[in-house]
C-alpha positions as CSV (number, residue, x, y, z in Angstrom):
1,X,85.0,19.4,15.0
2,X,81.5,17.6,14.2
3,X,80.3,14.2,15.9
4,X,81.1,10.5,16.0
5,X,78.7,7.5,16.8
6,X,80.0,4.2,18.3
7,X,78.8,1.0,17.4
8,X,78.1,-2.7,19.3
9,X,77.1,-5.2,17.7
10,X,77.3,-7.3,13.8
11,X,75.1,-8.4,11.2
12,X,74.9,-12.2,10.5
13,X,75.7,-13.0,6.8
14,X,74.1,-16.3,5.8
15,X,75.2,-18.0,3.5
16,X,78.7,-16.7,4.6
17,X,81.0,-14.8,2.0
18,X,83.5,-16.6,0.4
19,X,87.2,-15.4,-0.2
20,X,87.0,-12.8,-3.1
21,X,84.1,-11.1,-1.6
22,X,85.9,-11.2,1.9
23,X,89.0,-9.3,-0.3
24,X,87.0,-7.0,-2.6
25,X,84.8,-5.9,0.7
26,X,87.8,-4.7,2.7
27,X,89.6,-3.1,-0.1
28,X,87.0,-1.1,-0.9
29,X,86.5,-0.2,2.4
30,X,89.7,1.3,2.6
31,X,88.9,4.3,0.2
32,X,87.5,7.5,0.9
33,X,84.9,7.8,-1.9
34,X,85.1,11.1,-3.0
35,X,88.0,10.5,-4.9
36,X,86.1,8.5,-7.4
37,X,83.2,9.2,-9.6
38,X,82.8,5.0,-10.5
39,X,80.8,3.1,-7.7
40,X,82.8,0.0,-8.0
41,X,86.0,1.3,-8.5
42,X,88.9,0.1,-6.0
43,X,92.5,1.3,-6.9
44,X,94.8,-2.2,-6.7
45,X,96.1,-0.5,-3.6
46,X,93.9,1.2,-1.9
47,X,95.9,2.1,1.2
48,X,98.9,3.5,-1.2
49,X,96.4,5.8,-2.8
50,X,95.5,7.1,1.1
51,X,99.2,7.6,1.7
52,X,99.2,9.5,-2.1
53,X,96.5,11.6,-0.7
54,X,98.6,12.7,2.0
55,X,101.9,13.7,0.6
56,X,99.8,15.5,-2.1
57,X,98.7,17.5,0.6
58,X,101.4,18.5,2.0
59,X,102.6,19.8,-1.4
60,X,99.1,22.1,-1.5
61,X,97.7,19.3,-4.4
62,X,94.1,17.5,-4.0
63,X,93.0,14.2,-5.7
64,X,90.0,15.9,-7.6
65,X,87.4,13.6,-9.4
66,X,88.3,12.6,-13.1
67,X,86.1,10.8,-15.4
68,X,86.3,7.6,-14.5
69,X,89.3,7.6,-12.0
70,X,90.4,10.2,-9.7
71,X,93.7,12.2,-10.8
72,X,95.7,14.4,-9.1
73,X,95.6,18.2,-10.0
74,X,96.6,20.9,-8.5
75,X,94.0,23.4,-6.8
76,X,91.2,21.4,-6.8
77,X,89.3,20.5,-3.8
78,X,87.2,17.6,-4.1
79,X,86.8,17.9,-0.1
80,X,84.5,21.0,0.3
81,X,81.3,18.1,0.6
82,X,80.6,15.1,2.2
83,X,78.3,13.8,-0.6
84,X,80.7,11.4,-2.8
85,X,79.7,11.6,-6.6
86,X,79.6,8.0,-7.1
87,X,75.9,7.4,-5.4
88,X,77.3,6.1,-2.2
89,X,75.9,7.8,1.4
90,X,79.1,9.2,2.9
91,X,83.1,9.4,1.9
92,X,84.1,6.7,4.8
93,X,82.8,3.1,5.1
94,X,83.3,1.8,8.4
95,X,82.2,-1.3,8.3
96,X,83.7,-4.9,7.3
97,X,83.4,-8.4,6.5
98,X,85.2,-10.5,9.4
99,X,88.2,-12.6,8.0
100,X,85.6,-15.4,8.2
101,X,83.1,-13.9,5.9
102,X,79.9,-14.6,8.7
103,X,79.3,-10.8,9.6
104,X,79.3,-7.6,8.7
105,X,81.1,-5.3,11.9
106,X,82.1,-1.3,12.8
107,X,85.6,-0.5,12.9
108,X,86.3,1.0,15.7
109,X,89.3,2.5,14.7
110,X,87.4,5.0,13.2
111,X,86.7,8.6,14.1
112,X,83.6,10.3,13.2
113,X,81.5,7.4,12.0
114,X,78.2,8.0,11.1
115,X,75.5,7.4,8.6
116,X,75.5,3.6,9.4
117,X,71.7,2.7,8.7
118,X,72.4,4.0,5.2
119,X,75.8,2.4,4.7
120,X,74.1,-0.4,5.4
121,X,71.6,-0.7,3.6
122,X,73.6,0.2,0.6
123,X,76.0,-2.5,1.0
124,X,73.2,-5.2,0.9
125,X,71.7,-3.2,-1.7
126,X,74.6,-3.4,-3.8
127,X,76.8,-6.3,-3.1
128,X,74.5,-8.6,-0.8
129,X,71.1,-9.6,-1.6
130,X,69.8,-11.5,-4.5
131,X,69.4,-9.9,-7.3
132,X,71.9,-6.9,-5.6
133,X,72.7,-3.8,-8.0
134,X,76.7,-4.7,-8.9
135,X,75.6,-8.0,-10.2
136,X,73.7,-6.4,-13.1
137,X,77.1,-4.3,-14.2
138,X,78.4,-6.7,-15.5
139,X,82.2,-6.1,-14.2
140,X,84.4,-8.9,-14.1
141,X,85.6,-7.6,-10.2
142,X,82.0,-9.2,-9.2
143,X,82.4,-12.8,-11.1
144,X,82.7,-14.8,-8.1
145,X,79.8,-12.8,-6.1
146,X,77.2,-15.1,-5.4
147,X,74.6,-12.2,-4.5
148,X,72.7,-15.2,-2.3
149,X,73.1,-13.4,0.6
150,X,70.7,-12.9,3.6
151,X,71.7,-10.4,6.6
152,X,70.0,-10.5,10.6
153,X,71.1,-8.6,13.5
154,X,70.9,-6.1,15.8
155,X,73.6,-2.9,16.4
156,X,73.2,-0.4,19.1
157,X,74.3,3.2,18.4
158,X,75.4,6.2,20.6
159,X,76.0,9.5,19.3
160,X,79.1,10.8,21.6
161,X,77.7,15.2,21.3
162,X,74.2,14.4,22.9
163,X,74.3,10.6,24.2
164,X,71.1,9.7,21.7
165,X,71.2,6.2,21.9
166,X,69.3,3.9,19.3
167,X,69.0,-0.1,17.6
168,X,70.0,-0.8,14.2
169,X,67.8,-4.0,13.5
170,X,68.1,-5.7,9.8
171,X,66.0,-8.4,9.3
172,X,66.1,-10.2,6.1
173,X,68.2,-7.9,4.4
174,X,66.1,-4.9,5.8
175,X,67.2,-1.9,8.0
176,X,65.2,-0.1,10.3
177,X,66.0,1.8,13.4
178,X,64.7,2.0,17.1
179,X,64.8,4.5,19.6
180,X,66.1,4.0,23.3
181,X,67.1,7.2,24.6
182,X,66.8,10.4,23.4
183,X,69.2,13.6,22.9
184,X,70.7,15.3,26.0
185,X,70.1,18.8,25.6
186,X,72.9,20.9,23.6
187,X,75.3,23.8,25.7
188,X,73.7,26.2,23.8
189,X,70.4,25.3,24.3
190,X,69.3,27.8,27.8
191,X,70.4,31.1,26.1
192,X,68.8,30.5,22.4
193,X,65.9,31.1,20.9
194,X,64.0,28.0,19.4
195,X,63.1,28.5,15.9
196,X,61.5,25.0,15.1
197,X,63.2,21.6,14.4
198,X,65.9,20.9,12.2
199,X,65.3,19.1,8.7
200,X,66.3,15.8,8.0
201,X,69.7,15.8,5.9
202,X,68.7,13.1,4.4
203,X,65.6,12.4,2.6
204,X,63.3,9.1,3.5
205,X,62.9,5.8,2.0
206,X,60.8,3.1,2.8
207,X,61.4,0.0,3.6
208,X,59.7,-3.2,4.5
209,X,60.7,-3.0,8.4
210,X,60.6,0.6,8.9
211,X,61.9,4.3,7.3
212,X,65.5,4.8,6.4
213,X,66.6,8.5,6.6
214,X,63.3,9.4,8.7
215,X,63.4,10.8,12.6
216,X,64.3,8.3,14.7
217,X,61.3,8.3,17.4
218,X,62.3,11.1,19.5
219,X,61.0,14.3,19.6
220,X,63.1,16.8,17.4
221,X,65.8,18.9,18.6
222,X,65.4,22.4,17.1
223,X,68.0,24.8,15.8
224,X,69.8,27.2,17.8
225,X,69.7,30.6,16.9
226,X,71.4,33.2,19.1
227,X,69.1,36.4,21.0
228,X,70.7,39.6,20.4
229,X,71.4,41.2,23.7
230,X,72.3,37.9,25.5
């Protein structure tokens, strides 16, 4: 269970990426984060450690978080959360370079995509921007980032549960969100009893464009919480 959101639209990279960050970008795309407590860690092949993961599975094993590098070990769980341990925003990273390094696009292969205003914003964050967090680690995967870039677009968003429908906007390397149409009303929603709005999950950040991790402008959707007797 749980929601998806789809995605149209791409953010314009200028100046465009060049070969190795094309490569790196993808690869480490391909990895579910929670296997890994080192932010810049990508395993030499990351879709062999995916297939790993799931005949390890089938044999009742989990890839649990080491120090450093995720091992293999039997009864441990490292997916009970959906908060990775190495500082990124979610375990999946749906979005790529294109093979010509000029935007940054959804994958639409993927099922239950979400957190894409933070995804994003890390990404620039960290691998984009001047002056962009990797390039002050010193790692030798990074030598030929140029961390000169600059990203402008505009994505739209639907949320597939209640049909919320919003605009990711990054201008100059800055995220920011806009509302278009709000949520449609839950099933559950005629035979409850409203108890107030739900919390963010995440909390907010400013940025120069607008709040990353604040409500969206909508008005909130409250929790749900069942009337005995009903």
């Amino acid at each position: 269970m749980g929601f998806s959101t789809r995605y149209l639209g791409r953010l314009d990279i200028t100046p465009r990426l060049n070969d190795a960050e094309i490569e790196w970008l993808v690869a480490y795309a391909e990895v579910d984060r929670r296997h890994l407590t080192d932010p810049y860690e990508v395993p030499m092949n990351p879709r062999a450690l995916r297939t790993e993961e799931y005949r390890q599975a089938q044999q009742g094993a989990s890839l649990a978080r080491g120090p450093g590098r995720g091992t293999w070990v039997e009864g441990v769980d490292p997916f009970t959360t959906l908060t990775p341990v190495d500082g990124s925003p979610y375990p999946h990273l749906d979005w790529t370079p294109c093979p010509e390094g000029c935007c940054l696009g959804w994958d639409a292969r993927t099922e239950k995509s979400r957190m894409a205003e933070d995804w994003l914003q890390y990404l620039i964050d960290q691998f984009f921007r001047p002056g962009a967090v990797a390039g002050l680690s010193g790692r030798p995967d990074f030598d030929r980032f140029t961390f000169d870039h600059v990203l402008n677009g505009t994505i739209a968003a639907e949320r597939d549960d209640t049909r919320e429908l919003w605009l990711i906007r990054c201008v100059d390397n800055e995220i920011s969100t806009e509302m278009l149409v709000g949520s449609d009303p839950l099933p559950w929603d005629g035979v409850a009893r409203l108890t107030g709005p739900i919390p963010s999950r995440r909390p907010a950040r400013a940025s120069r464009t607008g709040v990353i991790g604040a409500p969206r402008s909508t008005p909130a959707r409250s929790r749900a919480v069942a009337v005995p007797g009903r």
